[in-house]
Z-matrix of the N, CA and C atoms (Angstrom, degrees):
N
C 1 1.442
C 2 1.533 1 111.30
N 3 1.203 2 98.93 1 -24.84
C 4 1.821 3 94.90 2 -162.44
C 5 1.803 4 101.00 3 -109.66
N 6 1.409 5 111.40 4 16.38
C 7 1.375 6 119.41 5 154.56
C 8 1.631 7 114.00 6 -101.98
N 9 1.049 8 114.40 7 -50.12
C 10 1.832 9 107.92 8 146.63
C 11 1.381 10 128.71 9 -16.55
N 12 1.525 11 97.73 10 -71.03
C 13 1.340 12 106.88 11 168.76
C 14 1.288 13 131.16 12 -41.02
N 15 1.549 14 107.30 13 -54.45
C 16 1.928 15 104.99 14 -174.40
C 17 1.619 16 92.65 15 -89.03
N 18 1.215 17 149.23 16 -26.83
C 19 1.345 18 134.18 17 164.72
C 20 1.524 19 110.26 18 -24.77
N 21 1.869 20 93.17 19 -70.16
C 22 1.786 21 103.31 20 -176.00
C 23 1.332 22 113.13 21 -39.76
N 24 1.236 23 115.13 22 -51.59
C 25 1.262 24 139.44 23 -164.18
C 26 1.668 25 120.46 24 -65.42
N 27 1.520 26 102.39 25 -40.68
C 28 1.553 27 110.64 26 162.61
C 29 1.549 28 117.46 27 -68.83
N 30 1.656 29 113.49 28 -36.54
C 31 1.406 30 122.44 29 -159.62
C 32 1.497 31 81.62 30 -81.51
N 33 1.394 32 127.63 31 -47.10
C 34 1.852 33 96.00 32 -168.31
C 35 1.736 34 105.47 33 -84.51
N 36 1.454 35 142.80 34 3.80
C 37 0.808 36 128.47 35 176.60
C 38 1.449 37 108.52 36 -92.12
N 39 1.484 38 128.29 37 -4.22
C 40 0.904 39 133.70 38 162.10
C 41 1.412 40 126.17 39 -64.07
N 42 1.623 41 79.16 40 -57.56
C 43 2.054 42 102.28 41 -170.39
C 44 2.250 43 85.74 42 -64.02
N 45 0.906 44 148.74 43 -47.60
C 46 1.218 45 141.13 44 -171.55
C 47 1.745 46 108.47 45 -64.47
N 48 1.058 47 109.98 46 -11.89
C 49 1.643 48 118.80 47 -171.53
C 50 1.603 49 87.30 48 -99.53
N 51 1.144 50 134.72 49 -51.31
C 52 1.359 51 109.56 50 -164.89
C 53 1.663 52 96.13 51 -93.83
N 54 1.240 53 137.31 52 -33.63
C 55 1.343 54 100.68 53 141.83
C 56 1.601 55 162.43 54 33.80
N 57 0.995 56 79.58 55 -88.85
C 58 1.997 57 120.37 56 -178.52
C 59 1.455 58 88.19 57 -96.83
N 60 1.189 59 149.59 58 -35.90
C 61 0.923 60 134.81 59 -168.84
C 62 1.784 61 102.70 60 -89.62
N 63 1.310 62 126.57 61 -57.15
C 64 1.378 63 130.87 62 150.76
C 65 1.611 64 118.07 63 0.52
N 66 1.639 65 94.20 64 -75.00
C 67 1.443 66 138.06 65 -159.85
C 68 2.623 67 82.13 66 -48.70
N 69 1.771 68 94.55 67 -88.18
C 70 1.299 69 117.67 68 154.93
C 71 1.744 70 102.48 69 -5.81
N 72 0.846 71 141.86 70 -47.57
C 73 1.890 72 143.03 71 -117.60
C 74 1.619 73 87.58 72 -129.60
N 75 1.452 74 117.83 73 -46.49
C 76 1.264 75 129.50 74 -179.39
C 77 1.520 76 101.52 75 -87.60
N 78 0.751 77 126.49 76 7.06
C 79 2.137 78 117.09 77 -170.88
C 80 1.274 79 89.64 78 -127.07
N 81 1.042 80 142.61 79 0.02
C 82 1.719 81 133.17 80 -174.41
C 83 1.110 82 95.19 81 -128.86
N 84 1.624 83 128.81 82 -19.38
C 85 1.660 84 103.09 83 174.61
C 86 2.064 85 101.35 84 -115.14
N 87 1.210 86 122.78 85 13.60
C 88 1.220 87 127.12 86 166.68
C 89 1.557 88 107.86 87 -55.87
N 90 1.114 89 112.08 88 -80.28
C 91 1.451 90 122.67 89 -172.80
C 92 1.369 91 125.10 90 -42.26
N 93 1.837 92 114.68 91 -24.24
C 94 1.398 93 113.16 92 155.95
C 95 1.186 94 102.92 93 -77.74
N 96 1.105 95 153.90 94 -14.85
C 97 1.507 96 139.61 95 -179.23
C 98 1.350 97 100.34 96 -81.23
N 99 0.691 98 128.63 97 -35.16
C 100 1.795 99 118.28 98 173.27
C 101 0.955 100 109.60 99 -54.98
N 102 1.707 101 126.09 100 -52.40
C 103 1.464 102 109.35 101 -158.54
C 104 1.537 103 109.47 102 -82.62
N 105 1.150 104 109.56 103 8.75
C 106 1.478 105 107.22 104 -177.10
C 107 1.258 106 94.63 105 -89.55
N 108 1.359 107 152.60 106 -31.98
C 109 1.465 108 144.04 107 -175.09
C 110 1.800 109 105.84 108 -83.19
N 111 1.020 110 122.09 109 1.78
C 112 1.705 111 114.46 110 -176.17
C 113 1.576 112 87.93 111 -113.49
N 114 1.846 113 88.93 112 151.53
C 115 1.344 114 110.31 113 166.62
C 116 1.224 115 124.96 114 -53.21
N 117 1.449 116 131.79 115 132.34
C 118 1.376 117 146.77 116 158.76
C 119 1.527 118 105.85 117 -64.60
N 120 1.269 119 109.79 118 143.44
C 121 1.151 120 124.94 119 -155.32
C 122 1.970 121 100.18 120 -123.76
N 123 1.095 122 131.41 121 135.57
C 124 1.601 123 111.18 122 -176.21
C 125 1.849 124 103.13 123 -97.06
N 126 1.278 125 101.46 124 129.42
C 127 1.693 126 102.43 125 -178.84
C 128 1.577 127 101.15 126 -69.58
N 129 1.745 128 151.90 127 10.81
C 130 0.979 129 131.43 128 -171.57
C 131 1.321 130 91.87 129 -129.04
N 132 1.257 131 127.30 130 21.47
C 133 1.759 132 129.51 131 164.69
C 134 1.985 133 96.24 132 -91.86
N 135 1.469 134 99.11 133 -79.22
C 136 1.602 135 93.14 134 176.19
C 137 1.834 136 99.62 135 105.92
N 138 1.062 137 126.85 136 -158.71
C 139 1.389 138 119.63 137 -179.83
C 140 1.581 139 87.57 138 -119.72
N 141 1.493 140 98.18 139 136.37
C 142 2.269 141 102.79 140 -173.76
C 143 1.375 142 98.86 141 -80.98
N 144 1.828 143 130.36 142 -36.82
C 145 1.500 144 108.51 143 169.07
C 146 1.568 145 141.83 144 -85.44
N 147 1.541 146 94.73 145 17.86
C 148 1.404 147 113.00 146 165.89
C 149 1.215 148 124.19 147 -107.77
N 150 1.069 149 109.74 148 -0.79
C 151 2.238 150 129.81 149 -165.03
C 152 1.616 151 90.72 150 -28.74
N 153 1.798 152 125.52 151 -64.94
C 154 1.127 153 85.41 152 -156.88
C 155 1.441 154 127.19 153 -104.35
N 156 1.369 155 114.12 154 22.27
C 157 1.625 156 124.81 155 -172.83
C 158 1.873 157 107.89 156 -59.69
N 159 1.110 158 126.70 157 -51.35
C 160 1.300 159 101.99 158 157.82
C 161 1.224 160 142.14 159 -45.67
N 162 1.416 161 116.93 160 -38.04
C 163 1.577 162 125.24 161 179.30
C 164 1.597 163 103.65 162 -62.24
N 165 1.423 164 108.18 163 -33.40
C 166 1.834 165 118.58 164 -156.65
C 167 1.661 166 76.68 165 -88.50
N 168 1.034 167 129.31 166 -47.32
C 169 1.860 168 114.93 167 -170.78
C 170 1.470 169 102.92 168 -64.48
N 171 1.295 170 121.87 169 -61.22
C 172 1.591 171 124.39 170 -160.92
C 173 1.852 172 99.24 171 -50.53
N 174 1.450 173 92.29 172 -61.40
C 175 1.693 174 96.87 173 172.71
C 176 1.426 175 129.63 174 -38.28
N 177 1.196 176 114.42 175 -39.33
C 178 1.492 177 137.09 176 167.57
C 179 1.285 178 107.41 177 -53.26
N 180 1.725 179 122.24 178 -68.78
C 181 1.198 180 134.90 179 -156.12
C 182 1.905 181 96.98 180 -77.26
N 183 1.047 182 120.09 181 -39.38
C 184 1.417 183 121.67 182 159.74
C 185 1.382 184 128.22 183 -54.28
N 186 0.910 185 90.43 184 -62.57
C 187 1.759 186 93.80 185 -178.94
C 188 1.762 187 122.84 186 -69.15
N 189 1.155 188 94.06 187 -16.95
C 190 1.650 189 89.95 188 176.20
C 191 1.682 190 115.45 189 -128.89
N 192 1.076 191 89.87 190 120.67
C 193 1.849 192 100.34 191 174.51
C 194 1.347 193 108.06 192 -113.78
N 195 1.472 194 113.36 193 29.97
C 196 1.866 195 119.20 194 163.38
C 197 1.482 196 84.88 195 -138.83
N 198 1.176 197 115.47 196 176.25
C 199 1.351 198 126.39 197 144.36
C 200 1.504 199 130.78 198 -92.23
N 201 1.407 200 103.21 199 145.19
C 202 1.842 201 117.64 200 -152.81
C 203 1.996 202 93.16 201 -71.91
N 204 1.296 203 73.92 202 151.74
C 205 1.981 204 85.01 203 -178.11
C 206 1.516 205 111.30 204 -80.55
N 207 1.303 206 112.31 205 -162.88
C 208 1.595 207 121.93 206 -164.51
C 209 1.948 208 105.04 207 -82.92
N 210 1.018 209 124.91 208 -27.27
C 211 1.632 210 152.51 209 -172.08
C 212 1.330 211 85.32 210 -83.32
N 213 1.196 212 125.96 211 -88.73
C 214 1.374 213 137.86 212 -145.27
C 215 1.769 214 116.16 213 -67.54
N 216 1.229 215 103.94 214 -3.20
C 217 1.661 216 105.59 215 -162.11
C 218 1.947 217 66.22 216 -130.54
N 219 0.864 218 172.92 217 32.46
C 220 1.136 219 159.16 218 163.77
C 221 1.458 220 101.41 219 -136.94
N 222 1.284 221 133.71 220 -15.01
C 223 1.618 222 126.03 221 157.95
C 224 1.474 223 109.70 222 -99.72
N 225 1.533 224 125.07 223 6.88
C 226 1.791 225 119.07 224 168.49
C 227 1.504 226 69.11 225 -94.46
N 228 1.377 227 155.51 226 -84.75
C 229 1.395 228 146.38 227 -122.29
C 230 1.391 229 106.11 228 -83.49
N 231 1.596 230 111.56 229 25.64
C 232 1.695 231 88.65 230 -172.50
C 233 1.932 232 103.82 231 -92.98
N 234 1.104 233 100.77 232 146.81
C 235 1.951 234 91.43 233 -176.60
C 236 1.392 235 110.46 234 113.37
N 237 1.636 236 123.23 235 -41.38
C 238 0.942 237 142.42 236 -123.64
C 239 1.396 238 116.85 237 -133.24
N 240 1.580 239 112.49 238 170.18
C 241 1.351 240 105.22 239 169.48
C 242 1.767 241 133.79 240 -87.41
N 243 1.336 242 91.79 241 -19.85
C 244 1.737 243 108.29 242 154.05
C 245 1.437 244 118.41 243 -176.86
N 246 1.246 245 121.30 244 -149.64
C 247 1.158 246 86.70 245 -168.08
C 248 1.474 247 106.85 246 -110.28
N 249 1.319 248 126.18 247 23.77
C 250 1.621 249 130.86 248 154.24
C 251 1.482 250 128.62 249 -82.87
N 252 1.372 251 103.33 250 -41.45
C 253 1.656 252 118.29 251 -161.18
C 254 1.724 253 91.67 252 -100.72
N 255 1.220 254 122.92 253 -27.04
C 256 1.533 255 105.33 254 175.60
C 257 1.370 256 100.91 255 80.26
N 258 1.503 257 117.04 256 -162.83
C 259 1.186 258 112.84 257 159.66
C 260 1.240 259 129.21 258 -117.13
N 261 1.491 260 108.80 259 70.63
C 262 1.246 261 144.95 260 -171.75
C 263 1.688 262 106.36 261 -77.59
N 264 1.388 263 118.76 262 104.73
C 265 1.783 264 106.80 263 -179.01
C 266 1.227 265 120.35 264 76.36
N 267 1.705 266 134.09 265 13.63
C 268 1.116 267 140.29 266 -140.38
C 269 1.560 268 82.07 267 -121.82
N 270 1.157 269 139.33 268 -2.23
C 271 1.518 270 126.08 269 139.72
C 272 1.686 271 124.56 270 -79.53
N 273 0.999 272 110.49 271 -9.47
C 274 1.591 273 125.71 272 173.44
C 275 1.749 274 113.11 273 -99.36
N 276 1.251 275 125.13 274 5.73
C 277 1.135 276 133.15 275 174.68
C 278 1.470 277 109.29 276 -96.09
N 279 1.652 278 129.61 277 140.06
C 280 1.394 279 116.09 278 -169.01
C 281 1.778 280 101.00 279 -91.86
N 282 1.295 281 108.38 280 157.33
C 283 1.476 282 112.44 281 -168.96
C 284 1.619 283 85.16 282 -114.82
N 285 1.224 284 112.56 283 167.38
C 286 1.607 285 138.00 284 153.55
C 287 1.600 286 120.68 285 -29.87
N 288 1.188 287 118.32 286 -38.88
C 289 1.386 288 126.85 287 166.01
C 290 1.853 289 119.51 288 -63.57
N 291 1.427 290 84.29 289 -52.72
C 292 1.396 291 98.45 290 168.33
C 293 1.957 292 127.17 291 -47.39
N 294 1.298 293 92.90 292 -33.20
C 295 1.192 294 108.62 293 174.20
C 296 1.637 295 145.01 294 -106.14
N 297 1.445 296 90.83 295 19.57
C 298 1.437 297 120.43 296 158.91
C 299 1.456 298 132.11 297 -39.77
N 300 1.002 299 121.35 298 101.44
C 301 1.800 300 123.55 299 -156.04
C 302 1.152 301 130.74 300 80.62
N 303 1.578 302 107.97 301 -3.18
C 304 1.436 303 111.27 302 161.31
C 305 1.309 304 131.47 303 -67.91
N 306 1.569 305 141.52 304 124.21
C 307 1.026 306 158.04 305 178.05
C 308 1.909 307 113.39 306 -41.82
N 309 1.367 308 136.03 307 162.17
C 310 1.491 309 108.66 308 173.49
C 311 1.304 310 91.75 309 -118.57
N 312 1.257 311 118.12 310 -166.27
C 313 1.741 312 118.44 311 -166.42
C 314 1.767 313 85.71 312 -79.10
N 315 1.367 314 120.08 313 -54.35
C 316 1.318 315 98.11 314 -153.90
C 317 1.667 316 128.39 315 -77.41
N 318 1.675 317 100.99 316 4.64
C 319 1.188 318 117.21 317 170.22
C 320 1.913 319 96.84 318 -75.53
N 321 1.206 320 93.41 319 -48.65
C 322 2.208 321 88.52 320 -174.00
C 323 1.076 322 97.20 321 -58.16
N 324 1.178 323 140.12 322 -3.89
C 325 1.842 324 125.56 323 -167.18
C 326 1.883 325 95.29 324 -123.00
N 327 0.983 326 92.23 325 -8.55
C 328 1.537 327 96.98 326 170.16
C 329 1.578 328 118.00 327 -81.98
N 330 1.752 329 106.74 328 -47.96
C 331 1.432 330 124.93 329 154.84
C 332 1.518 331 117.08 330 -12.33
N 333 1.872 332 82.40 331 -82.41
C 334 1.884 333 118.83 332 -172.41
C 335 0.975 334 91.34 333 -49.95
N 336 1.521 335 162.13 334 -50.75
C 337 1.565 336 156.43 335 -147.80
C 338 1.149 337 87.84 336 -79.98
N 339 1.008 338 110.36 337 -81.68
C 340 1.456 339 115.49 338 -150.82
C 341 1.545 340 121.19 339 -45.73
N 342 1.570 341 108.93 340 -51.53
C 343 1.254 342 120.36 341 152.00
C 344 1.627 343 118.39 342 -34.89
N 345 1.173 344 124.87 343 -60.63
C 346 1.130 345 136.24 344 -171.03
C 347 1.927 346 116.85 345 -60.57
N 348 1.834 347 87.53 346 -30.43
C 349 1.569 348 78.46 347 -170.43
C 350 1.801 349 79.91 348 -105.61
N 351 0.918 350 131.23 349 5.37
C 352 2.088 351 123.74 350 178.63
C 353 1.304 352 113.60 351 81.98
N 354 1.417 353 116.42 352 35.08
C 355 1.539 354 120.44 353 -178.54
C 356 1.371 355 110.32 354 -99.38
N 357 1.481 356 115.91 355 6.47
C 358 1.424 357 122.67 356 179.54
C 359 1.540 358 124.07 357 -81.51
């Protein structure tokens, strides 16, 4: 009886080892299978309403070995969202209007307290 026993006992501690090992075998090659079903994207398009934020960074990072003064960083940012990005996407950014009835973080953490301690 008690060779039965550790038989059973080896055969499912086995069958649970390859398993996990299965399990392991399938989770490390899943995630390349995904990317094979999504669109490729071409790296020499780039994003068209950002075209020139690299040129304005490299230029930046080149051209200055001090940092730019109060004048000079306020006439690259004039128009714009600063003075790298321009106003690059600055219709896709949400404004103040946009955010009408929105809650602020420290009101949600005001919520969570309260909730948390039953003052609601």
């Amino acid at each position: 009886m008690t060779t039965i026993r550790t038989f059973f006992a080896q055969t499912a501690r086995g069958m649970v080892v390859a398993f996990a090992c299965g399990l392991f075998l399938l989770s490390s090659a899943l995630p390349a299978a995904a990317i094979s079903g999504s669109s490729t994207s071409s790296p020499s398009k780039g994003l068209p309403n950002m075209k020139n934020i690299q040129e304005n960074t490299e230029e930046f990072q080149a051209g200055y070995n001090r940092m730019p003064g109060m004048k000079e960083t306020q006439e690259r940012a004039a128009g714009g969202l600063n003075s790298v990005q321009g106003s690059a996407d600055q219709d896709k950014m949400l404004s103040p209007e946009d955010a009408e009835g929105a809650t602020t973080t420290v009101e949600n953490m005001q919520k969570g307290l309260d909730k948390l301690l039953g003052n609601s």
